[in-house]
C-alpha positions, 0 to 999 in steps of 0.5 A: 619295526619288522613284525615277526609271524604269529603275533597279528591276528588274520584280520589284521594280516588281511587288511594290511596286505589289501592295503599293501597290495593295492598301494603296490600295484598302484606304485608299479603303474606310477612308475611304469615306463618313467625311469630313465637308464641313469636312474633305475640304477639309483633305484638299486643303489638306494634299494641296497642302502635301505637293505643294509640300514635296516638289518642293523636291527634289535629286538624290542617288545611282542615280536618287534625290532627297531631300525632305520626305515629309509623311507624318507631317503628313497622319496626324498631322492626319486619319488613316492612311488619309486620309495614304496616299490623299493622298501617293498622290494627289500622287505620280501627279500628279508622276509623271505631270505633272511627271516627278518619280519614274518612272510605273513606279515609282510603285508603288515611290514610292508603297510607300516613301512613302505606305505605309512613311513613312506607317504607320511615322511614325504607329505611332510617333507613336501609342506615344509617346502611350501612353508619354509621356501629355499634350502632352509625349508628343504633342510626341515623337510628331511629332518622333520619327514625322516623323523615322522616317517618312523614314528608313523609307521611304530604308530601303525604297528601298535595300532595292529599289535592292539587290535591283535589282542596280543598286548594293550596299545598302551604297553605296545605304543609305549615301547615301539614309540619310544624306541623309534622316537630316538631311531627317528633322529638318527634316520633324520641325521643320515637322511639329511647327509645322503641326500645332501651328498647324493645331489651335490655329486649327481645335481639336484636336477637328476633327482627332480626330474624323477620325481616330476616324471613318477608322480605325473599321470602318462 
């Protein structure tokens, strides 16, 4: 859901990328210090995997594009915090690199992408466990956190298309929404298999603790 330059107006552009500036700032202190030598090479692996997801891309309405987030994977496997700093991380390197999503709107990107997919995906994933306890509960979380995770951040985008005046939030939402809503299942799908795999081959231990170490105040 990459939004390309020209298509925000400046009070939205500011107010995503305060946003994003604060949630940025505030994940570098989270994460300060708490990853081990094993995992901050996970990091750059789950990093490159988003990277390659996400510019498998195509175009859908007002200057948008329809992808894989990855949110819900990078916080599934090392936590929130860890999650937010590699979407945002890949998401200056496309922008900047390979002008995929305007500069000026990486605040919005990254708003959209790295915070509201990342927050809403886990915050699900985190309730389904306590609902559904067990491998089950798990199994739901990623499936139903993947999903919302992309449906939440589309959400946003329109939300910033509409108030931009560029299209109505009817005709934006209508679009981005039912695109991801198909993009969301197979995230879900991949979600699922990656972190399933990911922790039968290193242990679910070497991922908890991670996530334990970030999400604790030093």
């Amino acid at each position: 859901m990459h939004i390309a330059d020209g298509i925000l107006n400046t009070e939205v552009l500011v107010t995503t990328a305060g946003v994003s500036l604060g949630m940025v700032g505030l994940s570098l202190k989270k994460s300060k210090g708490q990853l081990g030598e094993r995992q901050i090479p996970m990091l750059g692996v789950v990093s490159s995997f988003i990277f390659a997801a996400q510019m498998l891309n195509f175009p859908i309405i007002g200057g948008t594009s329809g992808h894989l987030l990855g949110g819900m994977l990078a916080s599934a496997l090392l936590g929130p915090w860890n999650a937010v700093l590699a979407l945002t991380t890949v998401l200056f390197v496309q922008a900047v690199f390979f002008s995929d999503g305007g500069i000026t709107a990486l605040g919005a990107n990254v708003f959209n992408m790295a915070v509201i997919g990342v927050f809403t995906g886990y915050l699900v994933y985190q309730l389904t466990q306590k609902i559904f306890p067990g491998k089950t509960g798990k199994t739901i979380g990623l499936i139903a956190g993947s999903w919302l995770s992309v449906v939440a951040g589309a959400f946003a985008a329109s939300v910033e298309i509409a108030l931009s005046g560029l299209l109505s939030f009817k005709v934006a939402a209508s679009a981005l929404l039912f695109w991801h809503a198909f993009i969301g299942l197979g995230e879900a799908f991949i979600t699922l298999i990656a972190v399933t795999y990911l922790e039968k081959v290193f242990g679910a231990g070497f991922f908890q603790g991670v996530k334990e170490a970030v999400v604790s105040e030093k």
